[in-house]
C-alpha beads as a LAMMPS data file, in Angstrom:
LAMMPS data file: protein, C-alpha beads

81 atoms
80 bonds

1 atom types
1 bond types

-500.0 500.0 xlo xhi
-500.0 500.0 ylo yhi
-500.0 500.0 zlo zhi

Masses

1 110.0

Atoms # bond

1 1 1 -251.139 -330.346 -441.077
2 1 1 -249.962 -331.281 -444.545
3 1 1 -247.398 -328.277 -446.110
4 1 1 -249.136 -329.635 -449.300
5 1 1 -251.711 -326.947 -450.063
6 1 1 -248.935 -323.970 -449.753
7 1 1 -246.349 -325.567 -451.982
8 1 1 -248.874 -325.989 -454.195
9 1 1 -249.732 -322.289 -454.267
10 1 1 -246.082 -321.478 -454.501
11 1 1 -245.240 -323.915 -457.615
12 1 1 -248.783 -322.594 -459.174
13 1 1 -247.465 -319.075 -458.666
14 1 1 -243.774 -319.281 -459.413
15 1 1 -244.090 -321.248 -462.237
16 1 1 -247.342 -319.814 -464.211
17 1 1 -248.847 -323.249 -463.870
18 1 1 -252.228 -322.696 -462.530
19 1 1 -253.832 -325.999 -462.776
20 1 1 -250.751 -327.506 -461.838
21 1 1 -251.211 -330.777 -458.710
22 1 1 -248.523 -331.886 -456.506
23 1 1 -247.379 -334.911 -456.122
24 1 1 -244.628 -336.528 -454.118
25 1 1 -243.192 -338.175 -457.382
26 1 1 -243.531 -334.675 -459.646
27 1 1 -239.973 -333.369 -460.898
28 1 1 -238.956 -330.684 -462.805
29 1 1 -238.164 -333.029 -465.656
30 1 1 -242.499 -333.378 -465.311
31 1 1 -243.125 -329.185 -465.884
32 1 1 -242.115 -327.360 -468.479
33 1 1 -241.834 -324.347 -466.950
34 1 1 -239.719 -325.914 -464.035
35 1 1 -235.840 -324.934 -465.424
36 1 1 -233.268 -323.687 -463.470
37 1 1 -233.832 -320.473 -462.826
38 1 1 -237.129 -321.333 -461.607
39 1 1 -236.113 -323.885 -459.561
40 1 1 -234.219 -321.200 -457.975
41 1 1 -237.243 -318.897 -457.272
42 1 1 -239.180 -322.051 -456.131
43 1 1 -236.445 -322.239 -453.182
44 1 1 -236.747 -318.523 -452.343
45 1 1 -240.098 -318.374 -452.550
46 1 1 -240.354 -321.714 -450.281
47 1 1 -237.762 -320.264 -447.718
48 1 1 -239.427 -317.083 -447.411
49 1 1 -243.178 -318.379 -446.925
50 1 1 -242.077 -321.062 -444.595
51 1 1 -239.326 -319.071 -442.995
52 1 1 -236.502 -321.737 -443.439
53 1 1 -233.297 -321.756 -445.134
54 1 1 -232.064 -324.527 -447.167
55 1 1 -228.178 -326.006 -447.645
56 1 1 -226.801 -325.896 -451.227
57 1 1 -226.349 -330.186 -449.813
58 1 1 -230.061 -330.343 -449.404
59 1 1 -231.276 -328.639 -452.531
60 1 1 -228.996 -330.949 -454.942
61 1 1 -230.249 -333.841 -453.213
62 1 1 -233.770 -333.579 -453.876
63 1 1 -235.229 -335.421 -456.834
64 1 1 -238.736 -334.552 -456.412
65 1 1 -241.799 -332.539 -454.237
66 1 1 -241.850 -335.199 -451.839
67 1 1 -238.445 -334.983 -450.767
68 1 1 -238.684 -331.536 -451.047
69 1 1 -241.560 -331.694 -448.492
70 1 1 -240.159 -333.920 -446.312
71 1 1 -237.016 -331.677 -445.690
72 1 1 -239.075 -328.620 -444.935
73 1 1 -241.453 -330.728 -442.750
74 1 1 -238.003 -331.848 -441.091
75 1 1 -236.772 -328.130 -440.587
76 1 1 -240.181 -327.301 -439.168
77 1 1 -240.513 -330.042 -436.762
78 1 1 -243.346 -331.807 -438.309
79 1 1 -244.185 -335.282 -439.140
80 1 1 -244.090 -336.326 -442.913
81 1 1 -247.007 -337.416 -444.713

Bonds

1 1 1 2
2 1 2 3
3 1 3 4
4 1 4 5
5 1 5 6
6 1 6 7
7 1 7 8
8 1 8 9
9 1 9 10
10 1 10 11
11 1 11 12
12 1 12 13
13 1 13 14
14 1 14 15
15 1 15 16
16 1 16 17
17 1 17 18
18 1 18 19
19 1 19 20
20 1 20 21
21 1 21 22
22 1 22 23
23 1 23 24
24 1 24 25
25 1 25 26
26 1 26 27
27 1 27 28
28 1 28 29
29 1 29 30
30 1 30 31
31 1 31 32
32 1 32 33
33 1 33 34
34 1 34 35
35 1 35 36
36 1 36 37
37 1 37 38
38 1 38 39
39 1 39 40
40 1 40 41
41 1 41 42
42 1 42 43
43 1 43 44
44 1 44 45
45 1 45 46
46 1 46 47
47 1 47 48
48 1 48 49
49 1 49 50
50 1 50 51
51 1 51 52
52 1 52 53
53 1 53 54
54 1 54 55
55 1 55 56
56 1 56 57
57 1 57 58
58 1 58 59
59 1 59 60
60 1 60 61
61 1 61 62
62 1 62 63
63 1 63 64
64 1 64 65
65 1 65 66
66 1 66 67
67 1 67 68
68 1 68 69
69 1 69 70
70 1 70 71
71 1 71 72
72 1 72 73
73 1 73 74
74 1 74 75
75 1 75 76
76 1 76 77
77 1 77 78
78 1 78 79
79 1 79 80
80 1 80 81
């Protein structure tokens, strides 16, 4: 089951972006809306739907959604897409 359809919800919602589509190579340098303090309600928002918690490490790592979906995949135990 892809995690793709409730991160989208979550970015939609978190960053007033309605029409807004995923993709593995999106960035926040790619959204307007997507600064820093968002970024930091995209991470709570993500930890509390999916019931993870992230590493300060593994949030400066990421460079974009589809590293950011691989991790939580990872923490969940499911396979990437």
């Amino acid at each position: 089951m892809s995690i793709y359809p409730q991160l989208t919800e979550i970015f939609r919602d978190t960053l007033d972006e309605p029409d807004l589509v995923l993709t593995p190579e999106l960035s926040a340098k790619d959204v307007d809306t997507w600064d820093s303090l968002s970024h930091i309600r995209l991470i709570v928002a993500i930890e509390q739907e999916f019931r993870i918690k992230f590493g300060t490490r593994e949030i400066d790592g990421l460079n974009n959604v589809g590293e950011l979906a691989a991790l939580i995949e990872t923490k969940l135990g499911t396979p990437t897409r």
